[in-house]
C-alpha positions as CSV (number, residue, x, y, z in Angstrom):
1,X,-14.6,-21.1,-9.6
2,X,-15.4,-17.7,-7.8
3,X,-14.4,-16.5,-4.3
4,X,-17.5,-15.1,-2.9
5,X,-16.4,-13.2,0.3
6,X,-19.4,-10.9,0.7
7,X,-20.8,-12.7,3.8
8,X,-17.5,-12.3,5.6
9,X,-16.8,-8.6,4.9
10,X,-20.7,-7.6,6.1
11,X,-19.8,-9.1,9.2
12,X,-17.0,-7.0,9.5
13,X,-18.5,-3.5,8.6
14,X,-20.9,-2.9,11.5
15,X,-16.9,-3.8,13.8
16,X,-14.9,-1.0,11.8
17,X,-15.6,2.2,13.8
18,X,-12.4,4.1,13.4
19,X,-12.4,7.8,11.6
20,X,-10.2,5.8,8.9
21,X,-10.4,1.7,8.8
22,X,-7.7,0.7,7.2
23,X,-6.4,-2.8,5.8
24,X,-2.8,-4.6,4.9
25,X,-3.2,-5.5,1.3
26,X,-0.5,-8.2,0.1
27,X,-2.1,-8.8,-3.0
28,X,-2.7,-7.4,-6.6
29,X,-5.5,-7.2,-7.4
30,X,-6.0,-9.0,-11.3
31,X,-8.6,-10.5,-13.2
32,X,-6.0,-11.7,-16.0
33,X,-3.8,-13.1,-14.1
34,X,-4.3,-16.7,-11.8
35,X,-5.5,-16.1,-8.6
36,X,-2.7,-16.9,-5.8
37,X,-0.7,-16.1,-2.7
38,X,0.2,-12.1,-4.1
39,X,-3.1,-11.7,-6.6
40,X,-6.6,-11.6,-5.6
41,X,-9.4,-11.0,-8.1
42,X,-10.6,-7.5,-9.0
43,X,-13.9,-8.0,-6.9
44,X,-11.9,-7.9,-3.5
45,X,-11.8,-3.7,-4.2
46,X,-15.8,-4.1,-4.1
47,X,-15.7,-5.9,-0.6
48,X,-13.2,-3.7,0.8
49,X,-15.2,-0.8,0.1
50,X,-18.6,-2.5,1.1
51,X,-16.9,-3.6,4.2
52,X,-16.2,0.2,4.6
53,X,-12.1,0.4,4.4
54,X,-10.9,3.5,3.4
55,X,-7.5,2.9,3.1
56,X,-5.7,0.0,2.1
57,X,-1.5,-0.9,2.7
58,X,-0.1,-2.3,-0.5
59,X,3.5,-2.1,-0.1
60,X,4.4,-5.4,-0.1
61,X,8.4,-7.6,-1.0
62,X,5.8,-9.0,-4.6
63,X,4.0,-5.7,-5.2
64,X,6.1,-5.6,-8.3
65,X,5.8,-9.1,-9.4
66,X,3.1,-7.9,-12.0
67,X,4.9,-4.9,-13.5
68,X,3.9,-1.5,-13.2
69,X,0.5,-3.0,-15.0
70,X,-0.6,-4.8,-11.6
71,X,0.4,-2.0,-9.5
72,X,-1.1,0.9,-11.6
73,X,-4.4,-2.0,-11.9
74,X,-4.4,-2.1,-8.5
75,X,-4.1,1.4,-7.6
76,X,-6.8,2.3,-10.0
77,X,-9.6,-0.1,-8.8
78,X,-8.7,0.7,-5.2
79,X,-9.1,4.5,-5.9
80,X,-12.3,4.3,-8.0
81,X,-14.0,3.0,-4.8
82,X,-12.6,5.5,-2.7
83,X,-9.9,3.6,-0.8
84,X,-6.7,5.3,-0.6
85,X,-3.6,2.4,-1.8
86,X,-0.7,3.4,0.4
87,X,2.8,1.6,-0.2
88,X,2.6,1.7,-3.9
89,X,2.3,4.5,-6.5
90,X,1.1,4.6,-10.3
91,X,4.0,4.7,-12.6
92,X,3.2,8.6,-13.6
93,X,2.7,9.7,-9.9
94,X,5.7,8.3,-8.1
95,X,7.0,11.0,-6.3
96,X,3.9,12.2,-5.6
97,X,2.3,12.2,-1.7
98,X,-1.4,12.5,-1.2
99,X,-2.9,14.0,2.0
100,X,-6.3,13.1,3.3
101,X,-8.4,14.8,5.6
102,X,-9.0,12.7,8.1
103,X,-11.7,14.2,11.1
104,X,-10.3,17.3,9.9
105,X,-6.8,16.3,10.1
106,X,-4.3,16.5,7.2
107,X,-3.0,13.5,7.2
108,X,0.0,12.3,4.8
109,X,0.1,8.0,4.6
110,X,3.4,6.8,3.8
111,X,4.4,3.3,3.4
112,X,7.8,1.5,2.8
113,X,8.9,-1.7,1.8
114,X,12.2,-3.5,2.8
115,X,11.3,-7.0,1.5
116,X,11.7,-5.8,-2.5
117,X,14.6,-8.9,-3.4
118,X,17.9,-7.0,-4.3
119,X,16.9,-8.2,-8.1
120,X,13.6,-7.0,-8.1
121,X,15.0,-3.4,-6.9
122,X,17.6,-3.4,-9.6
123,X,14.5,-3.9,-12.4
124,X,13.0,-1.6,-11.0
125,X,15.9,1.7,-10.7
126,X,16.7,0.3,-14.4
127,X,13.3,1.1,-15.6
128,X,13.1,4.2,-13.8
129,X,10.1,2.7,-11.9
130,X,11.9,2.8,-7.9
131,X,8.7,4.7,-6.9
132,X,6.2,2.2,-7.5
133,X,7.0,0.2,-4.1
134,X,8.9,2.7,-2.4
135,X,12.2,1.3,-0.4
136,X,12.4,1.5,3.2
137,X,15.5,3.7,3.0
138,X,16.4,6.3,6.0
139,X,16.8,9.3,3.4
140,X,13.8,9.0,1.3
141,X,11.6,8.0,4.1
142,X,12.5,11.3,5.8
143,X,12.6,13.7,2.7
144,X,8.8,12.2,2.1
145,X,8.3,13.6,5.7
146,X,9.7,16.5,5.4
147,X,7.7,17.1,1.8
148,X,4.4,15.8,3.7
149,X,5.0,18.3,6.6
150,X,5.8,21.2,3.1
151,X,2.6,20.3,1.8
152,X,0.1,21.2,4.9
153,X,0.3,17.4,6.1
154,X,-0.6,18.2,10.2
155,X,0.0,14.2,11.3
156,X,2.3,11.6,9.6
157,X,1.5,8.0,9.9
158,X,4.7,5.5,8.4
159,X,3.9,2.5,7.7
160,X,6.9,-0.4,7.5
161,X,7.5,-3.7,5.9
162,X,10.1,-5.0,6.6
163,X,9.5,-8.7,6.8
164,X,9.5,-11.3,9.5
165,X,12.1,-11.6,12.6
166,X,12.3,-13.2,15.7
167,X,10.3,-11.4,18.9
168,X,13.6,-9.1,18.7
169,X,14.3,-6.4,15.8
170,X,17.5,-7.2,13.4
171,X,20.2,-3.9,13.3
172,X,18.8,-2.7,10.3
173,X,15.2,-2.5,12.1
174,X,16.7,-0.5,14.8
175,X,18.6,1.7,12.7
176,X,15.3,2.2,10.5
């Protein structure tokens, strides 16, 4: 009754050669709470780090699901082994933007989320927690820039979700 992926994610570590590996993340991570398709047990953080992932993409349309608990959980384990969570912030930090030094670049990591269900989003404004899993909205995305760019960010990487289409972007995605 425990995933053991250790074997796996050595076999990956001596592949990732980049300045800053990085990794989609479409889970929370939660030892209370049944592991399924959107929460993975607590140990993944150790893997990801041993597999040597620095940063991980967490923005993701169930992000939520667990309540700022599961994302502020989830930020905190991913932190504590030095991978920076991107796509979701910590209830007391949501407007806040880190930047990371990456081979001496000051790099801001900003990722949005256009999969949140119109319910979801709603629970979310009405607790004052839009933040967490921040929208994929023209006007925040580009006053984030513009605040990365304020505070000494040199490069900005986005990051979307927005979900599955055909081999062809919908209107919104253009737009976007």
């Amino acid at each position: 009754k425990v995933y053991d992926l250790s074997d796996m994610m050595l076999l990956l570590k001596p592949e990732l050669r980049g300045d800053l590996n990085a990794v989609f993340l479409e889970n929370i991570l939660s030892d209370s709470d049944k592991t399924n398709d959107t929460v993975a047990p607590e140990a993944l953080a150790n893997l990801l780090e041993d597999a040597g992932f620095g940063m991980a993409a967490c923005g993701f349309s169930k992000a939520y699901d667990r309540g700022p608990e599961g994302i502020d959980g989830t930020w905190m384990l991913l932190e504590e082994r030095g991978i920076f969570p991107t796509g979701i912030r910590p209830e007391d930090e949501q407007g806040t933007l880190e930047i990371k030094e990456v081979n001496g670049i000051k790099t801001a990591f900003l990722q949005y989320t256009a999969t949140v269900t119109n319910k979801t989003r709603k629970k979310m404004i009405s607790a004052g927690t839009e933040r967490m899993v921040p929208d994929a909205e023209i006007s925040l995305i580009a006053e984030e820039i513009g605040s990365a760019r304020k505070q000494g960010a040199e490069a900005v990487i986005v990051l979307l979700k927005w979900g599955k289409t055909d081999n062809k972007p919908g209107n919104e995605q253009r737009e976007l």
